[in-house]
C-alpha positions in Angstrom: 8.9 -2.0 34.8 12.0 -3.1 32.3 14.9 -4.6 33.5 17.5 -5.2 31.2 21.2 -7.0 31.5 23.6 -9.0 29.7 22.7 -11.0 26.6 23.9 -13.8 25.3 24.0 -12.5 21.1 25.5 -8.6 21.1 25.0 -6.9 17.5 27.2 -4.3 16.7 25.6 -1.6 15.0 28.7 -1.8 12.1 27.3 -3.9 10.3 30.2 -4.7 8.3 32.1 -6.3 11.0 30.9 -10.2 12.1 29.1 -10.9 14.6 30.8 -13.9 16.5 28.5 -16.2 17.8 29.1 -17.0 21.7 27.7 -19.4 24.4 26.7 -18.2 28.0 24.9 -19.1 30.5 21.0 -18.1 30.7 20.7 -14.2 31.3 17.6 -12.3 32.0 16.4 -10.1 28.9 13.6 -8.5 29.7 10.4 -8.3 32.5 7.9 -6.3 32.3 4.2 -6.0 34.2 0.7 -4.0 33.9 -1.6 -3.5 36.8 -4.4 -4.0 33.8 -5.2 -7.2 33.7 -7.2 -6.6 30.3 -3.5 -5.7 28.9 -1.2 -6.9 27.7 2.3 -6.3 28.8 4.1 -7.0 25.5 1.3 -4.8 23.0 4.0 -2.5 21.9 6.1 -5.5 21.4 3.8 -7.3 19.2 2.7 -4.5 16.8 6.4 -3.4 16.2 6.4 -7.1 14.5 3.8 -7.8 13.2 4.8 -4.1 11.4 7.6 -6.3 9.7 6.0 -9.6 9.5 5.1 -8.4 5.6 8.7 -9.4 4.9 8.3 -12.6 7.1 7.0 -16.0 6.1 6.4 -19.4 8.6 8.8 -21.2 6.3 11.6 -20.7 3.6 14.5 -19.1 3.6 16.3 -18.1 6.8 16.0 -15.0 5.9 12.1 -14.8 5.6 11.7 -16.0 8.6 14.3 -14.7 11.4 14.3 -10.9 12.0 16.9 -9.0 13.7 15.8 -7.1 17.5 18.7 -5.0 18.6 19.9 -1.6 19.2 16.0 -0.7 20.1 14.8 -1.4 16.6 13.3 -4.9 14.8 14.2 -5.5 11.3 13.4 -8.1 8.7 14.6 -8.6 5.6 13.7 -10.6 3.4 16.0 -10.2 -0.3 13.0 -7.8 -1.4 11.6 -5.7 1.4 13.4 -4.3 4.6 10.8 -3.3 7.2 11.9 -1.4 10.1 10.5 -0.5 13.7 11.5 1.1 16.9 11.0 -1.1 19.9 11.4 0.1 23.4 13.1 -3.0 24.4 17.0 -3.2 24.7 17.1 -7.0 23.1 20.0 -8.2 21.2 18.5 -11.6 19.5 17.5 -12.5 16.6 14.1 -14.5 16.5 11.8 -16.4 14.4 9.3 -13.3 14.3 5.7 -15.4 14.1 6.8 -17.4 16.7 7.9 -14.4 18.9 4.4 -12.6 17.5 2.4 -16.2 18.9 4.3 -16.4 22.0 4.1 -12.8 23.3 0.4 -12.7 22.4 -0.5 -15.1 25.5 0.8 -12.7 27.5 -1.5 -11.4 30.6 -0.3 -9.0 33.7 3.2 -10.3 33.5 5.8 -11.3 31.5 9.4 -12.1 31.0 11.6 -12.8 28.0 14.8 -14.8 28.8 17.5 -15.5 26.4 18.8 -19.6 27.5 21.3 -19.4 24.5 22.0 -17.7 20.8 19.4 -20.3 19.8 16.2 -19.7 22.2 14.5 -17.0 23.5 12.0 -18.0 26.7 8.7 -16.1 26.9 6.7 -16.4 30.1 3.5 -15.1 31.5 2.0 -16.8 34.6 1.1 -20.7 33.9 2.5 -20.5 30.3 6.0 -20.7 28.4 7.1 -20.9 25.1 10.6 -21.7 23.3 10.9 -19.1 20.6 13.9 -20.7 17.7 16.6 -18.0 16.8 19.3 -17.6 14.7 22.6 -16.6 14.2 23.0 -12.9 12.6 25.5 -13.8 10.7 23.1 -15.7 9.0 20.5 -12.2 8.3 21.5 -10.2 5.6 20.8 -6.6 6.2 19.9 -3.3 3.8 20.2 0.1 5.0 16.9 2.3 3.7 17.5 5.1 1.2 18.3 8.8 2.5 15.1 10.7 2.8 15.2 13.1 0.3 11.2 14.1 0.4 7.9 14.9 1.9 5.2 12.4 1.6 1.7 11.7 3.2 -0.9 9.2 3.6 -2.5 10.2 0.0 0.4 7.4 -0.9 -1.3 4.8 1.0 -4.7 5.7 -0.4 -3.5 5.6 -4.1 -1.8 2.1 -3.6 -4.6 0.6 -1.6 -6.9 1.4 -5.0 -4.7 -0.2 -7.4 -2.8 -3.1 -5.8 -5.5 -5.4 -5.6 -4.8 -5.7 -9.6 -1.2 -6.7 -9.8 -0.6 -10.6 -9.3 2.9 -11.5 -7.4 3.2 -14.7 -9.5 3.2 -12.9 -12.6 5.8 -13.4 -15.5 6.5 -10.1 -16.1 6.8 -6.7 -13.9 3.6 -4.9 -15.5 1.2 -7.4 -13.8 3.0 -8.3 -11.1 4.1 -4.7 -10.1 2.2 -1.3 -8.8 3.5 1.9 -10.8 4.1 4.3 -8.2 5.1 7.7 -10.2 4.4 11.8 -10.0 0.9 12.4 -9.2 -0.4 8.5 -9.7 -0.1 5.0 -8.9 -0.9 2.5 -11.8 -1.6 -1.4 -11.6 -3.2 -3.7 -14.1 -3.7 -7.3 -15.0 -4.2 -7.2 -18.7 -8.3 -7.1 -18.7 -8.4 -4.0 -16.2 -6.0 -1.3 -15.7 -6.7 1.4 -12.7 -5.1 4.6 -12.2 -5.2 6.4 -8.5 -4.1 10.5 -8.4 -2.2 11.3 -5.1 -0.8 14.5 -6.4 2.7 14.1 -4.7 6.0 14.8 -7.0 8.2 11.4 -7.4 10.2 10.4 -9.3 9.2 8.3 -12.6 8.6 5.0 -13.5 9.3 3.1 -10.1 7.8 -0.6 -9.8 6.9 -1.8 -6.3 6.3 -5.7 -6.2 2.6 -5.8 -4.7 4.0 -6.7 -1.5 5.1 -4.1 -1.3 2.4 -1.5 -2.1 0.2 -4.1 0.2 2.3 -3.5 3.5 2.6 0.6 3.0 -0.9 1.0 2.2 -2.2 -1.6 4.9 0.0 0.3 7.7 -2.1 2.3 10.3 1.2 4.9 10.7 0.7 8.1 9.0 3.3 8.3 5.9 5.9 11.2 6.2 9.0 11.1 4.6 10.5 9.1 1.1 13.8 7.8 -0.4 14.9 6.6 -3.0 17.9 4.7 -5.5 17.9 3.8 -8.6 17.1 0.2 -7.5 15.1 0.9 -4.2 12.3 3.3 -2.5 11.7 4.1 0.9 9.2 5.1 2.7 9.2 6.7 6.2 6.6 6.7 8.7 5.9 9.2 11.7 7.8 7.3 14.6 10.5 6.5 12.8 9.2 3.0 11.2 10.0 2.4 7.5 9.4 -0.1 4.6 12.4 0.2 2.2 11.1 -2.3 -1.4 13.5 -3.2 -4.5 12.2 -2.0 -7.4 11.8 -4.0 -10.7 14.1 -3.0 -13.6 11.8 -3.2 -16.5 10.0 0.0 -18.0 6.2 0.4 -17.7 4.5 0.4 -21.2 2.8 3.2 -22.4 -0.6 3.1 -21.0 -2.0 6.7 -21.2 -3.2 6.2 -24.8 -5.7 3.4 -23.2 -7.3 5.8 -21.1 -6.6 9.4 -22.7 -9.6 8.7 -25.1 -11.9 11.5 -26.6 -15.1 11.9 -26.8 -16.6 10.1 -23.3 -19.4 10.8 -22.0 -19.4 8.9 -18.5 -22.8 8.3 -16.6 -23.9 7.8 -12.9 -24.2 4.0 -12.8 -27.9 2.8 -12.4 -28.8 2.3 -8.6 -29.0 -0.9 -8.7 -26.0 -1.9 -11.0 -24.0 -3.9 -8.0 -26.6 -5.4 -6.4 -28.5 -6.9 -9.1 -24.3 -8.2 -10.0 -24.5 -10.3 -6.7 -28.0 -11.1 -6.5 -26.7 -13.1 -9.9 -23.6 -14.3 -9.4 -24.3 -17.3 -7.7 -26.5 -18.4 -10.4 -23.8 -17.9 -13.2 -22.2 -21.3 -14.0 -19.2 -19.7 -15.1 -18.5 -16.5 -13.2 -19.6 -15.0 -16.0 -23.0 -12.3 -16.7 -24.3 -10.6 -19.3 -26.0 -7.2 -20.4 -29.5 -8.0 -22.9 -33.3 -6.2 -22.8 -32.5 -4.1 -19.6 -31.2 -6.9 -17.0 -28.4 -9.3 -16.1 -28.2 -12.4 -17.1 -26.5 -15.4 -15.8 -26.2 -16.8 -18.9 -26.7 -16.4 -23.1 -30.0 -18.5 -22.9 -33.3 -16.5 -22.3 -34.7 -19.9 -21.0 -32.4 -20.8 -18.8 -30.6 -17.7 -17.3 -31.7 -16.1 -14.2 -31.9 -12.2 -14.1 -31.8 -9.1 -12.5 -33.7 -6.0 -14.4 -31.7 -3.1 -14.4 -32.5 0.1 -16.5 -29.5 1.9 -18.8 -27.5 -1.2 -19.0 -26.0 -1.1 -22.4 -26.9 -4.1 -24.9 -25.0 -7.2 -25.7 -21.9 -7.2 -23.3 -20.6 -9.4 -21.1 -18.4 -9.4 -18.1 -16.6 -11.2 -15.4 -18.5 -11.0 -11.9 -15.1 -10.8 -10.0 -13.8 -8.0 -12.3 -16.7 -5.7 -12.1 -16.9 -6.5 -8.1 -12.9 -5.8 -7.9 -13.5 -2.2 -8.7 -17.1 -1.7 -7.5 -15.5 1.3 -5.1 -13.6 2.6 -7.8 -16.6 2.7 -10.6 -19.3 5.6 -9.4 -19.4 6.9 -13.1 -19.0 4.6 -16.7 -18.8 5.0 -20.3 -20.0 1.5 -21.6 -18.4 1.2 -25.5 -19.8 -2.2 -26.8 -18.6 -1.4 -30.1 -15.1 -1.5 -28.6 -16.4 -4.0 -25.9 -14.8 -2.0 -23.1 -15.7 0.0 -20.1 -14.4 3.2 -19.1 -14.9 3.9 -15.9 -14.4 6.9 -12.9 -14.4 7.1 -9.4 -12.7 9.9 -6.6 -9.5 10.4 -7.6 -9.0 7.0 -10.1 -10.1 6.3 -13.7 -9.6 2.8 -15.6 -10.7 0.8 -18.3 -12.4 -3.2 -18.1 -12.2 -5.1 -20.9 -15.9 -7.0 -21.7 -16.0 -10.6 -21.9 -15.3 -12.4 -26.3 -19.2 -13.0 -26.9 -18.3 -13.6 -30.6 -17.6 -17.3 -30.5 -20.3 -19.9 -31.9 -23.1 -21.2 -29.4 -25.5 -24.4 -29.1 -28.2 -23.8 -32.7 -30.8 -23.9 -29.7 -29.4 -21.0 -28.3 -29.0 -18.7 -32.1 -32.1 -16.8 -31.0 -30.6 -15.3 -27.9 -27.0 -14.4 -28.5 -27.1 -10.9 -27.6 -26.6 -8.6 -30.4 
């Protein structure tokens, strides 16, 4: 059962008006129980948060760590992404969302949420209470998402959740750091690999979502539905009404069809045992690092000293990066191995890409002339 009264911190839904802080006494905010003890009370609670917690941090900013409960919907906002989520209960506060996440998690067959102040929230469930900070919404920016101006669906997510592992947040420039998300495909690269995933939905061109971005929409277990957009923001709706709205970065995407429109390929099925004899190696490479010679793997340039893996059809005398190749292992079912190019072309369901092979061309140790691999 709910019960809800008066709080302490009312937020009106015009958001251009202030929101006056005020000082009351301790008022009841909400109680609820569950005859299943295996339950618990505050489930629905927790995964409207942890929904938004992509836009929440344990420490920084304020912002990034205090997200807004009112009006039956929690929001956080942190300068980049706005992530939004119905919630059945009538709060008004606005709490530091881990600690709210922590707090209702201990929950059993009963608990109550009672606002003491502006400034703390009281969770309690049987033997156990916690103090959960808040803040002040004046303090909380806020950002409306983008009219819904088309139908998507979940083959978003699936593109995304190909190509995102690529991008790097903490990269200098939008092409690395961001996911192209465009008509028909999502892009990502960092500079040795570059992945492209079809979805085969109509959006508009050349919008770059920071990887957080692409991580929390295609990590979400909601089924995608609907999509907006600015020119500085995209939105994406989900099926009860949650959304993630991103910024988008400014700069253009470079021109990276002519990498991968190339003539002439001829991909292959990759040999059975291509992955596995990748791991069995790895741990034996001193650098990260294998290599392609006389039909195996090798964990190094030296015959005599490098461990192996014999694999028939590997091309001769390339070299490659053990966590590149296992970065897109679900991605690369088919590949057209150009040594004299030193790149990979390579296919999967519904993505293509190239990998860039390792420099072999610098000098080596005399004792090792005989077995530089090509």
């Amino acid at each position: 059962m709910t019960n809800i009264i008066d709080k302490n911190v009312p937020i009106p839904s015009n958001e251009d008006e202030p929101i006056k802080k005020k000082t009351r006494g301790r008022k009841q905010a909400v109680s609820k129980t569950t005859k299943d003890t295996q339950a618990n009370p505050a489930s629905s609670l927790i995964a409207a948060l942890k929904f938004i917690s992509p836009a929440q941090k344990k420490a920084g900013p304020v912002q990034s760590q205090f997200s807004i409960c009112a009006h039956n919907k929690a929001i956080a906002f942190d300068g980049i992404l706005t992530i939004g989520h119905p919630i059945d209960e009538d709060l008004e506060a606005c709490p530091n969302t881990l600690q709210f996440i922590e707090a209702l998690s201990k929950a059993s067959d009963e608990l109550s949420i009672v606002q003491l102040s502006a400034e703390t929230l009281v969770v309690s469930s049987g033997v156990f209470r916690a103090l959960v900070p808040c803040t002040n919404p004046e303090y909380l920016l806020k950002s409306e998402p983008d009219p819904i101006c088309a139908k998507i669906d979940d083959r978003i997510k699936t593109a995304l959740a190909a190509v995102h592992g690529l991008a790097t947040e903490s990269a200098p420039n939008a092409t690395y750091a961001a996911v192209l998300l465009q008509a028909n495909t999502a892009v990502a690269t960092n500079g040795a690999c570059l992945v492209e995933s079809w979805h085969g939905i109509d959006l508009p061109p050349g919008m770059l979502l920071p990887k957080a971005a692409a991580v929390a929409i295609s990590k979400s277990n909601l089924p995608l539905v609907e999509f907006g957009y600015s020119n500085s923001s995209a939105t994406f709706y989900f099926e009860n009404g949650s959304y993630i709205k991103t910024q988008l970065y400014e700069e253009k995407y470079p021109n990276y069809l002519m990498l991968l429109n190339v003539p002439d390929l001829n991909p292959w099925a990759l040999p059975v045992d291509f992955f596995k004899a990748i791991k069995s190696i790895e741990a034996f490479s001193p650098n990260g690092n294998l290599f392609f010679k006389e039909g195996a793997v090798f964990s190094n340039f030296s015959k005599e000293t490098a461990s192996t893996y014999k694999v028939e059809g590997l091309p001769e005398g390339m070299g490659f990066s053990v966590k590149a190749l296992t970065a897109i292992e679900k991605l690369m079912k088919k590949a057209h191995f150009a040594p004299e190019q030193n790149k990979v072309y390579f296919f999967g369901e519904g993505t293509r890409g190239i990998l860039m092979g390792l420099d072999i061309s610098e000098p080596v140790p005399i004792d090792e002339i005989d077995d530089i691999p090509f």
